[in-house]
KEKEDREN-688845 format. One record per residue: x, y, z of N, C-alpha, C, O in turn; chain; residue in one letter; residue number from 1. Coordinates in Angstrom, 3 decimals. Example, Ala and Ser with C-alpha at 12.3 -4.5 7.8 and 13.67 -1.06 7.14 Angstrom:
BEGIN
<<13.190; -5.690; 7.800>; <12.300; -4.500; 7.800>; <13.200; -3.300; 7.800>; <14.236; -3.319; 8.465>; 'A'; 'a'; 1>
<<12.850; -2.250; 7.080>; <13.670; -1.060; 7.140>; <12.900; 0.030; 7.870>; <13.409; 1.138; 8.039>; 'A'; 's'; 2>
//
This chain:
BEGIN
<<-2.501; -19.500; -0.252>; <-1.673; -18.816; 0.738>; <-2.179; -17.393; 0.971>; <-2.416; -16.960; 2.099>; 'A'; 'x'; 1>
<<-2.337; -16.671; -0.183>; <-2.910; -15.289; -0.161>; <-1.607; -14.308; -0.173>; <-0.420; -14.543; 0.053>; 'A'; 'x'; 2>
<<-2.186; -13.314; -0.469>; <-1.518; -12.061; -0.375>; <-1.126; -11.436; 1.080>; <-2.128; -11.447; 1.794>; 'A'; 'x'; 3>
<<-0.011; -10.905; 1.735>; <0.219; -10.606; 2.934>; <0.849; -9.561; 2.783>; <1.726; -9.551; 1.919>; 'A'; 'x'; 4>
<<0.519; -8.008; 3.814>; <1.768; -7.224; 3.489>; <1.114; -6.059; 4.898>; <0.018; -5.777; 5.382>; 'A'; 'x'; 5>
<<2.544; -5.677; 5.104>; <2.313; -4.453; 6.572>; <2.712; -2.985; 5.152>; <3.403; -3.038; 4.135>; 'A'; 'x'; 6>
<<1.909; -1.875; 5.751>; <1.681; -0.986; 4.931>; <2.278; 0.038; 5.768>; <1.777; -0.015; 6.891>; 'A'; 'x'; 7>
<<3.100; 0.891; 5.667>; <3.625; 2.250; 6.941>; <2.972; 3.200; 6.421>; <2.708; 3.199; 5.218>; 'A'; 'x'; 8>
<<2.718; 3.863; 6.982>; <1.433; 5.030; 6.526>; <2.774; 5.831; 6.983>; <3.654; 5.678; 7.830>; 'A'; 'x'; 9>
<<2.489; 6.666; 6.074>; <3.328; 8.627; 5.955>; <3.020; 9.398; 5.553>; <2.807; 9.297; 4.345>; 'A'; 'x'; 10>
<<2.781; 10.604; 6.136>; <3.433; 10.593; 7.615>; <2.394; 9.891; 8.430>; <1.434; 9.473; 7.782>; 'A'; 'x'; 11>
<<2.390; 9.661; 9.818>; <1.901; 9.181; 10.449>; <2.327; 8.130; 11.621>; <2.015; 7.994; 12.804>; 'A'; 'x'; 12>
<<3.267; 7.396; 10.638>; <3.907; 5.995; 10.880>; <3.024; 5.390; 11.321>; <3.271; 5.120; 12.496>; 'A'; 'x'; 13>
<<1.744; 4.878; 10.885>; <0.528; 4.347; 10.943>; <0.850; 2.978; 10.597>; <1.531; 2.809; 9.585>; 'A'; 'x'; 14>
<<0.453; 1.913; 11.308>; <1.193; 0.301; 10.557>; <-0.268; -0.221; 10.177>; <-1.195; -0.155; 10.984>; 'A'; 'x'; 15>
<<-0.411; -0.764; 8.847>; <-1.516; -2.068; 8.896>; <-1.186; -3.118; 8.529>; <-0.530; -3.133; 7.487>; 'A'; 'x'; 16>
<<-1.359; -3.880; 8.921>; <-1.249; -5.622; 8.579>; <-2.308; -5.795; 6.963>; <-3.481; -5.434; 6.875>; 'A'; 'x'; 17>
<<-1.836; -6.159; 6.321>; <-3.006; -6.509; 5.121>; <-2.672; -7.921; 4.870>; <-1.579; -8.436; 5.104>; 'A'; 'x'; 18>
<<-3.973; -8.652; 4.247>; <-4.131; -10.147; 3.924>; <-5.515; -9.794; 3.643>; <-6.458; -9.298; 4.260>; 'A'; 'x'; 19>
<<-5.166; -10.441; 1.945>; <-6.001; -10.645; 0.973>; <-5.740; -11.598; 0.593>; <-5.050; -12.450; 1.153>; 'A'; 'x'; 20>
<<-6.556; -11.678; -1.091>; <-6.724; -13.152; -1.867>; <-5.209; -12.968; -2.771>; <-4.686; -11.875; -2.986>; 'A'; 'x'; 21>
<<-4.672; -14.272; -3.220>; <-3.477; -14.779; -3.307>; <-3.912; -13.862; -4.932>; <-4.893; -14.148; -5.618>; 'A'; 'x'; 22>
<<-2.928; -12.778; -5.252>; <-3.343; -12.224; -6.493>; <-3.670; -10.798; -6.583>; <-3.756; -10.091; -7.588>; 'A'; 'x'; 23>
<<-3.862; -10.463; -5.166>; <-4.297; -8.882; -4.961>; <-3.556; -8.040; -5.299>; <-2.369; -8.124; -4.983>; 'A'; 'x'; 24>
<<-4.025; -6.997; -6.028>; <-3.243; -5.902; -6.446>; <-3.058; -4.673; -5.509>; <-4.151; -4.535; -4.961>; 'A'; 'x'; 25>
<<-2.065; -3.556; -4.987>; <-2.298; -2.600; -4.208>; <-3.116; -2.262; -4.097>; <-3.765; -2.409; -3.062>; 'A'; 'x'; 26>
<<-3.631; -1.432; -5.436>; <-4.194; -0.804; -5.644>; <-5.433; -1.183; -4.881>; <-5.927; -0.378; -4.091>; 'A'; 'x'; 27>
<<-6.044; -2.565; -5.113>; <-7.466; -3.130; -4.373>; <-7.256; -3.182; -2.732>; <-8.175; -2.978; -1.940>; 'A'; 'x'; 28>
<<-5.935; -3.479; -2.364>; <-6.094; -3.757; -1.290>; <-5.711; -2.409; -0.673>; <-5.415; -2.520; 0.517>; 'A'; 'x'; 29>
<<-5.631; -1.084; -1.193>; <-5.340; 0.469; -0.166>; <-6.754; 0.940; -0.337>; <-7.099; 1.821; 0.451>; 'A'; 'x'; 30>
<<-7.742; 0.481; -1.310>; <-9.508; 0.533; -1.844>; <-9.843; -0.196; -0.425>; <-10.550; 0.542; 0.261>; 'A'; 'x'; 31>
<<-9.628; -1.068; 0.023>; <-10.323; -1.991; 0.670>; <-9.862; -1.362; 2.271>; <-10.279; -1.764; 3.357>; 'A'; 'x'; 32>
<<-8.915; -0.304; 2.017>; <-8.500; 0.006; 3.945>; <-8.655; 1.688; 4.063>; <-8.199; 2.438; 4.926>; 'A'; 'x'; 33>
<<-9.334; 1.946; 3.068>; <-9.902; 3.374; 2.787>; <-9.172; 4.348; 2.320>; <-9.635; 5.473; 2.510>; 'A'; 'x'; 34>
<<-7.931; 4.255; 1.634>; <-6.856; 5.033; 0.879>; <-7.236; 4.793; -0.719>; <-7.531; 3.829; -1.426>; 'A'; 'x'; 35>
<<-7.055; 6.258; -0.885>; <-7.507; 6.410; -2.403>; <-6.027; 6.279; -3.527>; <-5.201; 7.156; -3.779>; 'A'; 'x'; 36>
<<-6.096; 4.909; -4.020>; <-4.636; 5.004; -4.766>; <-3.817; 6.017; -5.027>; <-2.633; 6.146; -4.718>; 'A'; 'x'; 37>
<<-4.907; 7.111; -5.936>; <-4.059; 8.123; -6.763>; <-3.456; 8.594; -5.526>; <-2.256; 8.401; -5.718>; 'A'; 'x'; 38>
<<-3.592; 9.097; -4.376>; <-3.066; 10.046; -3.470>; <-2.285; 10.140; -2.859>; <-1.990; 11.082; -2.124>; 'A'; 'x'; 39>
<<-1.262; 8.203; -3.199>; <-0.509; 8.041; -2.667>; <0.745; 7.465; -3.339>; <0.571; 7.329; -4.550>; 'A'; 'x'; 40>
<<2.100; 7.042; -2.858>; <3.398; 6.809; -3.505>; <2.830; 5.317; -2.856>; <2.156; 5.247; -1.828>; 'A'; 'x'; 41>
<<3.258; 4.135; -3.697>; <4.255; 2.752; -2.538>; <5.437; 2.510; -2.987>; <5.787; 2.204; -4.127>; 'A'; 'x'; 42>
<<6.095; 2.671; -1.960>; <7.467; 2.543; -2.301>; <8.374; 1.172; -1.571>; <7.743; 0.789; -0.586>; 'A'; 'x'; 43>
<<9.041; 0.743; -1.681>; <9.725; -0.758; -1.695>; <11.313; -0.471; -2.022>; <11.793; -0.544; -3.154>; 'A'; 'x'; 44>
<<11.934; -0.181; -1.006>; <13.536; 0.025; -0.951>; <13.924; 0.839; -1.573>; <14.876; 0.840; -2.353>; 'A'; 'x'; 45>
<<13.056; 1.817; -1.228>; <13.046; 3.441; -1.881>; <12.890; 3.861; -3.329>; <13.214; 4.957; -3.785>; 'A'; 'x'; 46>
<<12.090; 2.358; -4.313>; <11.490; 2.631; -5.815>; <10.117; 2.691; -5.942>; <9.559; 1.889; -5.193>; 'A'; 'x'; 47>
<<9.402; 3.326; -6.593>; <8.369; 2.972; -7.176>; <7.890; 2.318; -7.081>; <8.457; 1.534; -7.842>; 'A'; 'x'; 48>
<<6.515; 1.430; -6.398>; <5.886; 0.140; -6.895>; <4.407; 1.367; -7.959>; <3.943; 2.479; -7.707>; 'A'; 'x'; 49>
<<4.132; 0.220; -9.267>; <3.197; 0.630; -9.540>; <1.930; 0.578; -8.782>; <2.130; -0.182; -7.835>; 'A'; 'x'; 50>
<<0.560; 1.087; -8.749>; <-0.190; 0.784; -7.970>; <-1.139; -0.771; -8.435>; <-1.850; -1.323; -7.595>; 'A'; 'x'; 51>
<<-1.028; -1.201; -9.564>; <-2.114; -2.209; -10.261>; <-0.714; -3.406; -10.261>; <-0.490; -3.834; -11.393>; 'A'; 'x'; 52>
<<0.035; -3.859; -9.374>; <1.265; -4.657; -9.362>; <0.632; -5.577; -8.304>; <-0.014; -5.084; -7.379>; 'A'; 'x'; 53>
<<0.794; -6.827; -8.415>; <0.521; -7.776; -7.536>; <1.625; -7.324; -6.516>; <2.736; -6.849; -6.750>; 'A'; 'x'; 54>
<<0.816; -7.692; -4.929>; <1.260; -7.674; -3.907>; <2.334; -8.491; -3.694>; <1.877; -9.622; -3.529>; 'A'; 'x'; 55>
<<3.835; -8.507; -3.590>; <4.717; -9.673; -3.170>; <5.874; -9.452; -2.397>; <6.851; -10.179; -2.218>; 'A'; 'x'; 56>
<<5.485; -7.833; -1.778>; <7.002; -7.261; -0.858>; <5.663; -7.772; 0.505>; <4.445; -7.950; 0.502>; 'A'; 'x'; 57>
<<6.881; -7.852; 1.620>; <6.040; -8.317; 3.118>; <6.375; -6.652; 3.257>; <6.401; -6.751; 4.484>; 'A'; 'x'; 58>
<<6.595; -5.509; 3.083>; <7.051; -4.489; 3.733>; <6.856; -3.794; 2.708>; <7.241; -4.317; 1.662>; 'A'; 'x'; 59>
<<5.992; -1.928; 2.568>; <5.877; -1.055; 2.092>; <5.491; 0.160; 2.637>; <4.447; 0.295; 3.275>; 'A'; 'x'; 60>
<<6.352; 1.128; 2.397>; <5.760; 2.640; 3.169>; <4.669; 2.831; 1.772>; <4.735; 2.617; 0.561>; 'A'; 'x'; 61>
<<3.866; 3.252; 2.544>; <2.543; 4.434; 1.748>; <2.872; 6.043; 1.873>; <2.548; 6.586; 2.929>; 'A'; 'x'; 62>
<<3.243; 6.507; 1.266>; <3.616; 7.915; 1.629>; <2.198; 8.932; 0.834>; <1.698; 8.501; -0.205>; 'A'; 'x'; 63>
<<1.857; 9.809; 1.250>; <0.659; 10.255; 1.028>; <1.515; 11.937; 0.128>; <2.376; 12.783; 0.371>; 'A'; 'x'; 64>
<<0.490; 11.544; -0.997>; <0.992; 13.067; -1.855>; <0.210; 14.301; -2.019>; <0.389; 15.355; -2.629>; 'A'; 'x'; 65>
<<-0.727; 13.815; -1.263>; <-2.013; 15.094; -1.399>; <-1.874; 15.905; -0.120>; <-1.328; 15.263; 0.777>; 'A'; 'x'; 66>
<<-2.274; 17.327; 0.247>; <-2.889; 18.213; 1.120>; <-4.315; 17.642; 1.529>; <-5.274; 17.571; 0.760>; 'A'; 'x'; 67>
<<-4.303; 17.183; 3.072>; <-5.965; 17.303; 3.300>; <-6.684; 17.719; 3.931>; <-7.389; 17.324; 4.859>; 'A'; 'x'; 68>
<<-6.453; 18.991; 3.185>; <-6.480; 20.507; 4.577>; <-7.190; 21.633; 3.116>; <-7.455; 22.817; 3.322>; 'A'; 'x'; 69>
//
């Protein structure tokens, strides 16, 4: 079946569609769309997801914690 998930970029409100292999971890799949884990929150009904957590919400904001300025 694979891994499936829309990502909200923040700020920005940037949407991506992601689909990977059935097993993917965030962490590989924000590597694979050019976001550097550490730099960012995922959050899932306003908690924490770890970043090395298999993919299994269809819905996550990415909120960005760094200055890139």
């Amino acid at each position: 079946m694979g891994a499936k998930c829309r990502f909200r970029i923040i700020p920005g409100h940037q949407i991506v569609e992601y689909t990977g292999a059935e097993g993917t971890t965030y962490e590989e799949a924000l590597l694979s769309i050019g976001i550097i884990p550490d730099t960012v929150l995922i959050l899932h009904g306003g908690k924490s997801l770890p970043q090395d957590s298999v993919i299994r919400e269809e819905e996550v904001d990415i909120v960005s914690t760094c200055s890139r300025g």
